[in-house]
C-alpha angles and dihedrals in degrees: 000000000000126000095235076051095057085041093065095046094053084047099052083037101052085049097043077060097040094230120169104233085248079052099046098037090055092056088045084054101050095046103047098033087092091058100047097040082059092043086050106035086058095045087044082051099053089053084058101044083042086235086126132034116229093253097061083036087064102044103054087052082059100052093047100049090049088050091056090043094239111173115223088251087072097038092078106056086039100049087041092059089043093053086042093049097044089049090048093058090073095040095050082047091059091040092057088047088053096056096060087053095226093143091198101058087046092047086050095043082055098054098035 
């Protein structure tokens, strides 16, 4: 099925139910954001690991985000959550390091 296929489904779809396009776009978010948080938290992962370069990082955010039809307005406050969650796994690392009060694991889990 075509994209321009799929367009015009959501479309006959959004007026049989009468939906506003805030209203529609909003449905189209909740349902899809799972799928793109995955695509982009392993692609986020891989720049991290240097397994893929940014460019290709980026790109395949793009292509997702165009396959679940996510308009630029929603990109912003989900790309932010996902930076923000990405940054908080080493620092919960070197939280749970700290706990325990071994002051050279939590030194390491702060370099690494």
């Amino acid at each position: 099925m075509s994209a321009h296929h799929v367009q015009i489904q959501l479309s006959n779809l959004q007026e049989v139910l009468s939906l506003a396009d805030e209203e529609a776009e909003y449905e189209l978010t909740a349902e899809t954001t799972y799928y793109w948080r995955t695509t982009t938290l392993s692609a986020i992962d891989d720049a991290i690991a240097r397994s893929k370069s940014p460019d290709k990082v980026w790109s395949i955010i793009k292509t997702r985000q165009k396959e679940l039809y996510l308009q630029e307005l929603s990109m912003k406050g989900l790309m932010t959550s996902l930076v923000m969650q990405s940054l908080g796994r080493p620092l919960e690392k070197t939280n749970s390091f700290a706990r325990v009060s071994n002051a050279a694991a939590t030194y390491d889990g702060l370099i690494d």
